[in-house]
N, C-alpha and C positions, 0 to 999 in steps of 0.2 A: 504494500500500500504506500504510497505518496505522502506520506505524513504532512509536508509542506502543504500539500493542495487542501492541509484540514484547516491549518489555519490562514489560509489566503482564504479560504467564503468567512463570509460573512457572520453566519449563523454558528459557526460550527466554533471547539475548542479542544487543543489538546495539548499536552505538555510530553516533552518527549520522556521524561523523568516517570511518567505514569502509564500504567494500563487503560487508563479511561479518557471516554469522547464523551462532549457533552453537547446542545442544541441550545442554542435561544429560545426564548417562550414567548411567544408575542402577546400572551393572554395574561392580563391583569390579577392577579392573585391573592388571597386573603392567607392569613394564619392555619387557617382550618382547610387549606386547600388537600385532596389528592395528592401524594407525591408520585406522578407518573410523565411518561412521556405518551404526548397526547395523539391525536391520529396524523396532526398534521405534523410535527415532528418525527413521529414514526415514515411518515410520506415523504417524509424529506430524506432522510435519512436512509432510507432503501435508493432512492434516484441517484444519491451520491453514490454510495456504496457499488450500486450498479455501474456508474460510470467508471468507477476503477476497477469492474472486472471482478465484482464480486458475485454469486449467487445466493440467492437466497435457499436456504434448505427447509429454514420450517419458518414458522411464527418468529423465532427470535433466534435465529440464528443464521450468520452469509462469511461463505465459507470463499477461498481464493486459493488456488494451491493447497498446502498445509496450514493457511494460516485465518484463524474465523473469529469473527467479531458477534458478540451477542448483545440482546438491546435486552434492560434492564426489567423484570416482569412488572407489573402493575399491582399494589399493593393495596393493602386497605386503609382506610382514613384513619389519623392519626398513627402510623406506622414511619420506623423512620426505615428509610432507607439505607444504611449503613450497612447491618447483617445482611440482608439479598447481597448489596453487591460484593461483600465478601467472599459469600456462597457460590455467587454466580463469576467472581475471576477465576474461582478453581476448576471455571466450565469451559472459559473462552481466551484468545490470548488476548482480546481485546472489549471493552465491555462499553454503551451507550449508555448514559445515565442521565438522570436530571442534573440540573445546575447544583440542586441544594447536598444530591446522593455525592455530586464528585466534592463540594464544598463540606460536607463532614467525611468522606474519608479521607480529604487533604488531610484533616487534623487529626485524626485517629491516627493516622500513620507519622504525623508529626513531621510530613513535607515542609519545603521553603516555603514560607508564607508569600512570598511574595506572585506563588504560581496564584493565590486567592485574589489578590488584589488585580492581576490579569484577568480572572475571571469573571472577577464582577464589572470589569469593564466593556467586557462583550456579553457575558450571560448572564442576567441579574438572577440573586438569586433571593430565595423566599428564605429571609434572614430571620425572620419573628416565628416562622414555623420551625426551622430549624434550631432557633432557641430553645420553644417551648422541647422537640422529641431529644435534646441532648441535657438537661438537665442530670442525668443517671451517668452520664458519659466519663470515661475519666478526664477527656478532655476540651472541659464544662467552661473551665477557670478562663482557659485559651481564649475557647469560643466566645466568654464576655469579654473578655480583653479587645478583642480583633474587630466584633460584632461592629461599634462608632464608627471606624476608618472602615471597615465595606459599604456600611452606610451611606456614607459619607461621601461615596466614590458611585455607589448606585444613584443616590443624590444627586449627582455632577452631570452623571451620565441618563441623566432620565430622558431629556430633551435629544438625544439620538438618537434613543431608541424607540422614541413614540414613532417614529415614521418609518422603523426595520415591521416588513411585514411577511410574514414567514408563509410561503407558498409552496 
């Protein structure tokens, strides 16, 4: 895969330090949102995928040679998503996740932070949900620490992103 061509679009995010691809959400979000990736990010994400020669094999998985990328399953409300994607790297070499699943296992894993603040400049993410399913976390402490400056940076960046429309 062309890792480059992930982050020259627009919509897309990846760090080469990690296993995970993430998608813009163009859909306004509350606390209490789903943490999933929706149909139209699903839809996206397969056209790319395709264009680099990949196949899709099932519902959430597209394979290229030896080497196959799986898109994150869809969970239940208030669930976080941190365990699936852990479950689900042991599946694929490569894993789709929401903004918020790749923004808590940045921290779980205790990556550069600075790959977050990338993040939240192209994929905002649902910080106040993300608060609320990491309070158990060990890393809870972080996550207030850092939580302002993403803000802060989603803040900045609101005004760009009103008009990314994810098709």
């Amino acid at each position: 895969m062309n890792f480059d061509k992930i982050n020259e679009d627009k919509f897309l995010f990846y760090n080469k330090n990690l296993l995970l691809i993430t998608i813009y959400d163009d859909w306004f979000y509350s606390r209490n949102d789903y943490d999933h990736l929706c149909p139209n990010q699903r839809n996206y994400l397969d056209r790319f995928l395709s264009d680099q020669g990949f196949q899709r094999k099932s519902g959430q998985r597209y394979e290229k040679d030896r080497l196959s990328v799986g898109i994150i399953k869809s969970l239940s409300l208030g669930v976080s998503p941190l365990d699936e994607t852990k479950r689900s790297l042991e599946k694929f070499d490569y894993l789709a996740v929401s903004p918020m699943g790749y923004y808590l296992y940045v921290l779980d894993i205790n990556a550069d932070q600075s790959i977050l603040k990338q993040l939240a400049q192209k994929c905002p993410i649902n910080l106040l949900q993300a608060k609320d399913l990491s309070n158990h976390e060990s890393f809870y402490e972080e996550l207030l620490r850092i939580h302002p400056i993403l803000a802060k940076i989603q803040n900045e960046t609101k005004e760009v992103h009103k008009f990314k429309r994810l098709r």
